[in-house]
SEFIZA-3560 file (N, C-alpha, C; in Angstrom, 3 decimals):
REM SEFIZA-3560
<numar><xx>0.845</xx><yy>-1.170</yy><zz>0.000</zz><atom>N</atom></numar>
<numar><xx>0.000</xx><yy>0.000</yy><zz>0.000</zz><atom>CA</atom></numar>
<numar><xx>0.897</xx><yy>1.241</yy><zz>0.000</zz><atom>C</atom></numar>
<numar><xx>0.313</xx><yy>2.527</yy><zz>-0.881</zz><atom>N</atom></numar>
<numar><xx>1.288</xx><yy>3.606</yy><zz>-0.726</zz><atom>CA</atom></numar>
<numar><xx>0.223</xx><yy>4.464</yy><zz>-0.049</zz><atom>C</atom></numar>
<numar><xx>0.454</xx><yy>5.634</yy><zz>0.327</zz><atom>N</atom></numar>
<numar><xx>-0.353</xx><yy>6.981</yy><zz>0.586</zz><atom>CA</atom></numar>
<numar><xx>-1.084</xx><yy>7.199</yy><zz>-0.649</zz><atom>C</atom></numar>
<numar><xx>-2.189</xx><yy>7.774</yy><zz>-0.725</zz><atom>N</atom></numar>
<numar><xx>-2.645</xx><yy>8.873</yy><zz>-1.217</zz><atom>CA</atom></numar>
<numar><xx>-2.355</xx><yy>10.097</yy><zz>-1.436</zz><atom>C</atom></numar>
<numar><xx>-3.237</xx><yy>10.088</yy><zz>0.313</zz><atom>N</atom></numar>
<numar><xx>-3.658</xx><yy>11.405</yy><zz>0.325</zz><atom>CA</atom></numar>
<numar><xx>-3.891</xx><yy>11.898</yy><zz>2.179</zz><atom>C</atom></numar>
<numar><xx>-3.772</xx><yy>13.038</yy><zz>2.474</zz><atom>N</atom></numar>
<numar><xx>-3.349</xx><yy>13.097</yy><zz>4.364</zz><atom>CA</atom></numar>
<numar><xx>-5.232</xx><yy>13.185</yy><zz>3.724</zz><atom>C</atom></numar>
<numar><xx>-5.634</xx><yy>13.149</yy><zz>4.923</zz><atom>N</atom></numar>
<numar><xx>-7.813</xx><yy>13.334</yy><zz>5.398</zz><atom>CA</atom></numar>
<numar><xx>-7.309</xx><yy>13.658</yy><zz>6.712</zz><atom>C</atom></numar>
<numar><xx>-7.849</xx><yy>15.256</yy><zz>6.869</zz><atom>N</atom></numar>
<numar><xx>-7.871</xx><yy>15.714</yy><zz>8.381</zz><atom>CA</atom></numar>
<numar><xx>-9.432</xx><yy>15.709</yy><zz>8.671</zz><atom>C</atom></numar>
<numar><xx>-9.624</xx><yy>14.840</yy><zz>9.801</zz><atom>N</atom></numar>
<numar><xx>-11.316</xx><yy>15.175</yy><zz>9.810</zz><atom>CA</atom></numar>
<numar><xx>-11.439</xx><yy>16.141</yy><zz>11.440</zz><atom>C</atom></numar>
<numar><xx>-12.735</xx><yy>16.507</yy><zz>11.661</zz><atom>N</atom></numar>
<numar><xx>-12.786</xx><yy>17.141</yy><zz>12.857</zz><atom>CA</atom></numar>
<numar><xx>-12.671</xx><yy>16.150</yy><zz>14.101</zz><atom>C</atom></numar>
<numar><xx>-12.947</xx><yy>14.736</yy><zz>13.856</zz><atom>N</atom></numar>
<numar><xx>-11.798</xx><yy>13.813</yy><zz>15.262</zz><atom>CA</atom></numar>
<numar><xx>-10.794</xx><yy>12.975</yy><zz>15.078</zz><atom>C</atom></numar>
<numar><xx>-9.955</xx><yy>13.573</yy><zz>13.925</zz><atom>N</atom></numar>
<numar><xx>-9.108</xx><yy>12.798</yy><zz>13.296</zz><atom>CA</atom></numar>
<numar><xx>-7.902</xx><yy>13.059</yy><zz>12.314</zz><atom>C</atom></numar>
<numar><xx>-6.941</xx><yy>11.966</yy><zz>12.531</zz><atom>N</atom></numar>
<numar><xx>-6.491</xx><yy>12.333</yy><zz>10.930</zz><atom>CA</atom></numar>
<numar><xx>-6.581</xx><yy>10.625</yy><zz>10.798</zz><atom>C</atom></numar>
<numar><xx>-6.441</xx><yy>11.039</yy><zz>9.497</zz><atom>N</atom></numar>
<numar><xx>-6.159</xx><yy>9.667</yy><zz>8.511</zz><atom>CA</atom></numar>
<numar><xx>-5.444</xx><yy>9.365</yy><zz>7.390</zz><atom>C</atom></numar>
<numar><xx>-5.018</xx><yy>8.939</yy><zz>6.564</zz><atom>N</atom></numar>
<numar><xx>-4.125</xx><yy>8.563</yy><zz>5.649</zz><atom>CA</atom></numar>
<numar><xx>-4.702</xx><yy>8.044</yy><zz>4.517</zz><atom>C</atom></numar>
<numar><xx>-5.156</xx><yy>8.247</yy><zz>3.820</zz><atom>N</atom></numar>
<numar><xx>-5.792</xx><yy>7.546</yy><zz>2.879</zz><atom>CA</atom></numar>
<numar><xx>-4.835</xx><yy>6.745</yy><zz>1.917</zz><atom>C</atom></numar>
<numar><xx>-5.248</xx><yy>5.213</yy><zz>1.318</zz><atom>N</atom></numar>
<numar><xx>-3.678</xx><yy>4.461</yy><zz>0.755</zz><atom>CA</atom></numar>
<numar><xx>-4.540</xx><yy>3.682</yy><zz>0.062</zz><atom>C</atom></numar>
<numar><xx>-3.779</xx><yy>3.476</yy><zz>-0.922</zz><atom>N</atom></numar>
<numar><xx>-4.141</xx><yy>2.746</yy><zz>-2.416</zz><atom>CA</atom></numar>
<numar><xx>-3.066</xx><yy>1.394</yy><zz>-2.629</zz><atom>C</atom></numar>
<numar><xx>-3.509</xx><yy>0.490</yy><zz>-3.258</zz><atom>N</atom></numar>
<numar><xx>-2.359</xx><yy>-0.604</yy><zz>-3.378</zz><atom>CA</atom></numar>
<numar><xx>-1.350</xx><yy>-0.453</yy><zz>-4.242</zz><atom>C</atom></numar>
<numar><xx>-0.411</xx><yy>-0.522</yy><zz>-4.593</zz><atom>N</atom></numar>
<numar><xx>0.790</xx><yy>-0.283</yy><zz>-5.674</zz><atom>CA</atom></numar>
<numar><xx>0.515</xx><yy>-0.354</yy><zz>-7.085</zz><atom>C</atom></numar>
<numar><xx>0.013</xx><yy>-1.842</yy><zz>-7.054</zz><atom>N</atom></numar>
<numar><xx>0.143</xx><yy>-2.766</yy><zz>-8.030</zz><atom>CA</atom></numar>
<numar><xx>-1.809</xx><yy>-2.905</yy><zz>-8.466</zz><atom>C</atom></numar>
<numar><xx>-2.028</xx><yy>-3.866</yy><zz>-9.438</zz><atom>N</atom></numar>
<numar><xx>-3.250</xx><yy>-4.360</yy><zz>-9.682</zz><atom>CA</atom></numar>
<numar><xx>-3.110</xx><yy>-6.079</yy><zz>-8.632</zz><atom>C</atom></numar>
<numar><xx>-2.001</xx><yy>-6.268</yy><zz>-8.793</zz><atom>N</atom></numar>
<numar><xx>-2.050</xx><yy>-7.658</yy><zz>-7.922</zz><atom>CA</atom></numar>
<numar><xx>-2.392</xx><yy>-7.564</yy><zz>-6.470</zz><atom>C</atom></numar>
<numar><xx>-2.057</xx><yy>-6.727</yy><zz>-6.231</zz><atom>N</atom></numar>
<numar><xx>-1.836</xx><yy>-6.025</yy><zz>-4.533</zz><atom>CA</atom></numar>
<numar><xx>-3.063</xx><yy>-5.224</yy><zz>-4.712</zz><atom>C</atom></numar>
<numar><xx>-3.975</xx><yy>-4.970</yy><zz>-5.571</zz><atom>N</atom></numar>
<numar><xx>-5.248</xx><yy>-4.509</yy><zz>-5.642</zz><atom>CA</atom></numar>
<numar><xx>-6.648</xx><yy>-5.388</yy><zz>-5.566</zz><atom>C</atom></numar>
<numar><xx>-5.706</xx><yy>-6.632</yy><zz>-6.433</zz><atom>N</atom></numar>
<numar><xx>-6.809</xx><yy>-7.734</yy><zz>-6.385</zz><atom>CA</atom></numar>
<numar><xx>-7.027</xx><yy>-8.495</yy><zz>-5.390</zz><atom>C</atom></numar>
<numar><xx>-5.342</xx><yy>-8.734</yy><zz>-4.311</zz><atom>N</atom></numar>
<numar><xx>-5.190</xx><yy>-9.567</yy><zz>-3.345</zz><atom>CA</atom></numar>
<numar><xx>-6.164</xx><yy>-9.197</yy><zz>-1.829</zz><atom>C</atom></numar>
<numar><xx>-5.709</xx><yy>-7.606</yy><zz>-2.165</zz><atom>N</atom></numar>
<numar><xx>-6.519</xx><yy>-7.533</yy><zz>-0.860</zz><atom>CA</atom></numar>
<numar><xx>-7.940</xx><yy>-7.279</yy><zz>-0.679</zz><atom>C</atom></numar>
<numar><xx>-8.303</xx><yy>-6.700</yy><zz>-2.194</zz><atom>N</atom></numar>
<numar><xx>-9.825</xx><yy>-6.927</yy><zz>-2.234</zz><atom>CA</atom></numar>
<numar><xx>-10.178</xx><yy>-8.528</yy><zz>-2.100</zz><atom>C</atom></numar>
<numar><xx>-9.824</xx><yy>-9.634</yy><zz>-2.640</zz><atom>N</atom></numar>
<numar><xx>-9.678</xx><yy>-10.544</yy><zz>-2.237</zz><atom>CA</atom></numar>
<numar><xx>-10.439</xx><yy>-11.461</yy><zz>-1.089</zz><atom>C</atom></numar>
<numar><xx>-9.484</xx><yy>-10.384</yy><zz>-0.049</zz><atom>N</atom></numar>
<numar><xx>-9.295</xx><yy>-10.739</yy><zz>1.357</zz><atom>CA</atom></numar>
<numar><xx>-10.584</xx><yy>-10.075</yy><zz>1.722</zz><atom>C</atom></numar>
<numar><xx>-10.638</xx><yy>-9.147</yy><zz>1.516</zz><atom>N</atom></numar>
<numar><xx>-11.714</xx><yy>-8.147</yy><zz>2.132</zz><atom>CA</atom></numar>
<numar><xx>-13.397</xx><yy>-9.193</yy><zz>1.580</zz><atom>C</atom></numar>
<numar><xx>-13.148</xx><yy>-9.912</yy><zz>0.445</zz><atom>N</atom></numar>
<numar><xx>-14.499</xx><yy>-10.553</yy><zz>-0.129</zz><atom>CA</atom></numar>
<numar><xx>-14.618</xx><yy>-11.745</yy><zz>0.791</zz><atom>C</atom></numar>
<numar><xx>-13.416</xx><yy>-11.906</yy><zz>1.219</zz><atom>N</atom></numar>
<numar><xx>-13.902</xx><yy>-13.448</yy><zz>1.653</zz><atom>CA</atom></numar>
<numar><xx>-13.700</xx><yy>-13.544</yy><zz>3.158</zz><atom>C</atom></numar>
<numar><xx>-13.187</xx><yy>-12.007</yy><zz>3.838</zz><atom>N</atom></numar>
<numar><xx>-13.689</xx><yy>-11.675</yy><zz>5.460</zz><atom>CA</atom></numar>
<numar><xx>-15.327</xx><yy>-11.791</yy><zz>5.327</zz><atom>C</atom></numar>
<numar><xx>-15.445</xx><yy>-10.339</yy><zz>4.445</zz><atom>N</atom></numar>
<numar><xx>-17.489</xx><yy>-10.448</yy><zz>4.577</zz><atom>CA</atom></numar>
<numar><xx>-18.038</xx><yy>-12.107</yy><zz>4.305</zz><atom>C</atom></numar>
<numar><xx>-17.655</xx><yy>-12.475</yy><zz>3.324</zz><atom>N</atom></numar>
<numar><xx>-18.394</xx><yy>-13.562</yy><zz>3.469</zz><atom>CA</atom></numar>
<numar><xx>-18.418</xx><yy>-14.929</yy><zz>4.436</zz><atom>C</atom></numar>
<numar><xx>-17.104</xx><yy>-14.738</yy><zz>5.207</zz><atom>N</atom></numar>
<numar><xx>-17.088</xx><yy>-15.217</yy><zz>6.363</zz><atom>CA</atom></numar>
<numar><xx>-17.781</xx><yy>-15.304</yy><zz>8.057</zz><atom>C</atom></numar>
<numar><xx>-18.103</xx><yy>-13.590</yy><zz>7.312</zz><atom>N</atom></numar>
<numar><xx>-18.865</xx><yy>-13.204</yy><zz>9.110</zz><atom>CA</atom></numar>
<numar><xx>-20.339</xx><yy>-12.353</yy><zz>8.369</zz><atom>C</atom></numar>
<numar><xx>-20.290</xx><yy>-13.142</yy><zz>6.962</zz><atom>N</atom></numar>
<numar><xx>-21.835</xx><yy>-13.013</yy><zz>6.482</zz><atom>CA</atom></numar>
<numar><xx>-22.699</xx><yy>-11.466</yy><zz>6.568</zz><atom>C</atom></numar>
<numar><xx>-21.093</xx><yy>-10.652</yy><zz>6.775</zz><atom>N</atom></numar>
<numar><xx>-21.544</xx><yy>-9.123</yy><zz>6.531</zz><atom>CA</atom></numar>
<numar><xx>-21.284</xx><yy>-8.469</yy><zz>5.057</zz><atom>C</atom></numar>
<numar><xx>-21.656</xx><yy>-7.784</yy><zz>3.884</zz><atom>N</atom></numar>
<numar><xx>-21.401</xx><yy>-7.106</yy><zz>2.793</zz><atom>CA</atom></numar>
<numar><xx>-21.889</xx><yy>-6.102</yy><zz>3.215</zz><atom>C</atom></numar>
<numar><xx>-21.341</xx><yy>-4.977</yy><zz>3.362</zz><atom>N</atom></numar>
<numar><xx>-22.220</xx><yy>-3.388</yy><zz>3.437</zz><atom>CA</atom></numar>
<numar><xx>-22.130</xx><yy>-2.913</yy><zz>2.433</zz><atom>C</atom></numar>
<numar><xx>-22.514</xx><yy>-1.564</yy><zz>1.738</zz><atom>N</atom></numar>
<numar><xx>-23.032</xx><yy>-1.273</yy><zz>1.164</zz><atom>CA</atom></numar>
<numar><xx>-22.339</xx><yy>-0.338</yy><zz>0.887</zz><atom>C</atom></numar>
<numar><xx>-21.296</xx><yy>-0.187</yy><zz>-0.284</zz><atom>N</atom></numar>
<numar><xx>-20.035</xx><yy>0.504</yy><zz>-0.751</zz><atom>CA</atom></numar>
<numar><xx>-19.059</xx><yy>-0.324</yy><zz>-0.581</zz><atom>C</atom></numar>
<numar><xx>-19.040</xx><yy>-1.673</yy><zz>-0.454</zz><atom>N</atom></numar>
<numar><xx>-18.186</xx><yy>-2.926</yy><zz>0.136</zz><atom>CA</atom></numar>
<numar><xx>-16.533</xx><yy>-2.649</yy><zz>-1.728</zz><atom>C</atom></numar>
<numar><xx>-17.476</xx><yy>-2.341</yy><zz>-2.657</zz><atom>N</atom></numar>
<numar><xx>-16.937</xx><yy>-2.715</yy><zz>-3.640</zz><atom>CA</atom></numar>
<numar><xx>-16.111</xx><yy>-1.439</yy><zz>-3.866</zz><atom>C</atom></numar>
<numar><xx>-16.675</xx><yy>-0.037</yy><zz>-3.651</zz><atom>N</atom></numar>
<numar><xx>-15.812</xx><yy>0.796</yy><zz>-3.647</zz><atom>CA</atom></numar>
<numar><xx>-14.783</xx><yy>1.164</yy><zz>-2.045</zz><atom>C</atom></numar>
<numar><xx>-14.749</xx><yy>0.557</yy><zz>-1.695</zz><atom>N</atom></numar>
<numar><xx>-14.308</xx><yy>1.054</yy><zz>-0.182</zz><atom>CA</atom></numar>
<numar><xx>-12.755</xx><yy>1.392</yy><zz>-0.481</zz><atom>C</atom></numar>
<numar><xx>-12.621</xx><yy>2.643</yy><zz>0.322</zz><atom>N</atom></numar>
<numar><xx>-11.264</xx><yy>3.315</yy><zz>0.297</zz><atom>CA</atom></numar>
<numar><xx>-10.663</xx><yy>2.954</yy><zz>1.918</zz><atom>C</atom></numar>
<numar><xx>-9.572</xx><yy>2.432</yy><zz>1.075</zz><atom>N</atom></numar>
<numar><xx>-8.534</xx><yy>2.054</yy><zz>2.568</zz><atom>CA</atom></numar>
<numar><xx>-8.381</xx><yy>2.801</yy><zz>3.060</zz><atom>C</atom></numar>
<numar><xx>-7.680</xx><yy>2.901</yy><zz>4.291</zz><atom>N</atom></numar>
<numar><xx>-6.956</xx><yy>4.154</yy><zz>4.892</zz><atom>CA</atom></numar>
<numar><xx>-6.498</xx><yy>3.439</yy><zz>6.721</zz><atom>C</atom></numar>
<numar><xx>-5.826</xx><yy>4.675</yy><zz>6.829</zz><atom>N</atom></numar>
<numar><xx>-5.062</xx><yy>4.044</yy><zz>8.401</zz><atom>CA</atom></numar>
<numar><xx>-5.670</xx><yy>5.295</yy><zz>9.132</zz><atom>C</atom></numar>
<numar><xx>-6.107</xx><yy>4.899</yy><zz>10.482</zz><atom>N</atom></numar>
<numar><xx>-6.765</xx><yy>6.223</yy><zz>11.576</zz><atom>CA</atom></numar>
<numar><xx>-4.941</xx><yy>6.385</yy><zz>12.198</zz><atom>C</atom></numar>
<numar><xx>-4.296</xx><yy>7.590</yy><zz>11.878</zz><atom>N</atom></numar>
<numar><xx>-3.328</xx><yy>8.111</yy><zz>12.687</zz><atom>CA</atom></numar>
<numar><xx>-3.419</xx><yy>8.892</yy><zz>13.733</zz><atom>C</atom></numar>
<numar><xx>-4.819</xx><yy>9.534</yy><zz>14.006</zz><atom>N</atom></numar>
<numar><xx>-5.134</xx><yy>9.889</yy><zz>15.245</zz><atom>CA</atom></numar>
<numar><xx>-6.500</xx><yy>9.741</yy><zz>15.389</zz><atom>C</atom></numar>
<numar><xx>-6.994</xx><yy>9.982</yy><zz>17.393</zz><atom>N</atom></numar>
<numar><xx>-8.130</xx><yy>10.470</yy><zz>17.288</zz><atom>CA</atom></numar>
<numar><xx>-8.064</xx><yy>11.608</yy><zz>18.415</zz><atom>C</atom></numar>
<numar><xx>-8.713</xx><yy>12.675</yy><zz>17.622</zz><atom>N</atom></numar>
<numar><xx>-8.717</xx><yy>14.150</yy><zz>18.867</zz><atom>CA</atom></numar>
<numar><xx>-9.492</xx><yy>13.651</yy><zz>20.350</zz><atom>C</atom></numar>
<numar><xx>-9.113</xx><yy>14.126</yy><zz>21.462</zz><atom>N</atom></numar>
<numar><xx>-9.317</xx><yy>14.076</yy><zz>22.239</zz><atom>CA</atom></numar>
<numar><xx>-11.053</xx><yy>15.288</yy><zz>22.466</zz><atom>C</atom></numar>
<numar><xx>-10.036</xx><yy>16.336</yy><zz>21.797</zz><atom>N</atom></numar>
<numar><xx>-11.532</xx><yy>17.336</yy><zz>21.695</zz><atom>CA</atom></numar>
<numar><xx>-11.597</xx><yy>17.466</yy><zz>20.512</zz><atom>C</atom></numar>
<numar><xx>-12.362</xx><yy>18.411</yy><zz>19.630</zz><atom>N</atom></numar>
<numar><xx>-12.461</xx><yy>19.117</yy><zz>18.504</zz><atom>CA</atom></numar>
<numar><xx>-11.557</xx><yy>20.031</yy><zz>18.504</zz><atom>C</atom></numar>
<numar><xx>-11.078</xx><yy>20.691</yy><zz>17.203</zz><atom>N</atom></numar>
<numar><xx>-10.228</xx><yy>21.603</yy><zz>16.900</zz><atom>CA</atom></numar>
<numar><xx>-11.422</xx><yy>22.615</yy><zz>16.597</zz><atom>C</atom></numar>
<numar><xx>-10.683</xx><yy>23.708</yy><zz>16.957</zz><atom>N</atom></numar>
<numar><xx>-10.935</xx><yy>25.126</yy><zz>16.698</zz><atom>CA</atom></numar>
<numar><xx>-11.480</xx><yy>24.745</yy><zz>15.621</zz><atom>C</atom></numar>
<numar><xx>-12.605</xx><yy>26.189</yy><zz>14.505</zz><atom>N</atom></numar>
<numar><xx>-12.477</xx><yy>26.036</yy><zz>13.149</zz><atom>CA</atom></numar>
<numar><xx>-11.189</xx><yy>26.738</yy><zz>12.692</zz><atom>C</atom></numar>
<numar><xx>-10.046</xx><yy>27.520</yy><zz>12.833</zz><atom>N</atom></numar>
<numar><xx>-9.146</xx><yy>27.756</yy><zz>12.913</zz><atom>CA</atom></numar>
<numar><xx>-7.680</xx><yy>26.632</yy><zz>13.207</zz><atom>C</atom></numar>
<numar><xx>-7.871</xx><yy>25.899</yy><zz>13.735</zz><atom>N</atom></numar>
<numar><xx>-7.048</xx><yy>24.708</yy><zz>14.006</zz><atom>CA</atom></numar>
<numar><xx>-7.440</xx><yy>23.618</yy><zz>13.057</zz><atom>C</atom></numar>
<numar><xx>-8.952</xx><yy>23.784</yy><zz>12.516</zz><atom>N</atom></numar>
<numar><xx>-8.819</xx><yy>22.724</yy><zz>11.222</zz><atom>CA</atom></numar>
<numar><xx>-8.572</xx><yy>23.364</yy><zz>10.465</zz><atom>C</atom></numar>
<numar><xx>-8.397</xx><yy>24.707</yy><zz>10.121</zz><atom>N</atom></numar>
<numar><xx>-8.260</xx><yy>25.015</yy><zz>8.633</zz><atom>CA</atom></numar>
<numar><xx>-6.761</xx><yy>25.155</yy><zz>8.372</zz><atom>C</atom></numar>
<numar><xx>-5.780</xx><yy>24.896</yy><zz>9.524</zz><atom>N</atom></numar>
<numar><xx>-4.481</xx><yy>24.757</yy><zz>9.621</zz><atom>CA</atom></numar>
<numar><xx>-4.307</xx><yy>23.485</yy><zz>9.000</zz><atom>C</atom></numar>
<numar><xx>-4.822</xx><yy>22.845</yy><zz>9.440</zz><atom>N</atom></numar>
<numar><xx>-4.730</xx><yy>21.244</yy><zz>9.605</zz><atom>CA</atom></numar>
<numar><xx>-4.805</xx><yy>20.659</yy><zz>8.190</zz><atom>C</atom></numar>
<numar><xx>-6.005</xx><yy>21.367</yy><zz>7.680</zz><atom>N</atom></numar>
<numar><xx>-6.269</xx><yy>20.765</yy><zz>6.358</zz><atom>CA</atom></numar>
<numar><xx>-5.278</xx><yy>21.742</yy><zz>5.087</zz><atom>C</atom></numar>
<numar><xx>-4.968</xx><yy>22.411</yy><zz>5.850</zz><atom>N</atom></numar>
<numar><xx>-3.779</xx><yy>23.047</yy><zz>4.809</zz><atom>CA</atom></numar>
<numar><xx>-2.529</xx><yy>22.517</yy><zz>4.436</zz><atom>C</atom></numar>
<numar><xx>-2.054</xx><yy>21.380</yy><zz>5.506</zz><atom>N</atom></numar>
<numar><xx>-0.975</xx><yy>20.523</yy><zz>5.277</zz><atom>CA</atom></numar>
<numar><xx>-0.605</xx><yy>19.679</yy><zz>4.330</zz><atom>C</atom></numar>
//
């Protein structure tokens, strides 16, 4: 998986990440088809779902001033 893209949300940041390859695209969608069908959950955007890693979670909210820092990065 590489980065994207930074996602600052108002309790969060996140990382948004894409797979390299188409193999490493197929593998882990893959995985992801045959978790749901294991614990007999599919939701609903299952097929578009965007990876990503939670690198934080705010304790409080940011200022609207402290997000607009944030999302300027």
């Amino acid at each position: 998986m590489r980065v994207k893209h930074f996602w600052p949300l108002k309790d969060g940041i996140v990382l948004g990440v894409e797979p390299v390859d188409d193999a490493e695209s197929k593998a882990i969608r893959a995985l992801r088809d045959d978790i749901a069908e294991s614990v007999g959950m599919r939701l609903e955007g299952h097929d578009t779902y965007e990876f990503h890693i939670t690198m934080a979670y705010f304790v409080g909210q940011p200022t609207n001033e402290e997000f607009t820092a944030l999302s300027s990065l």
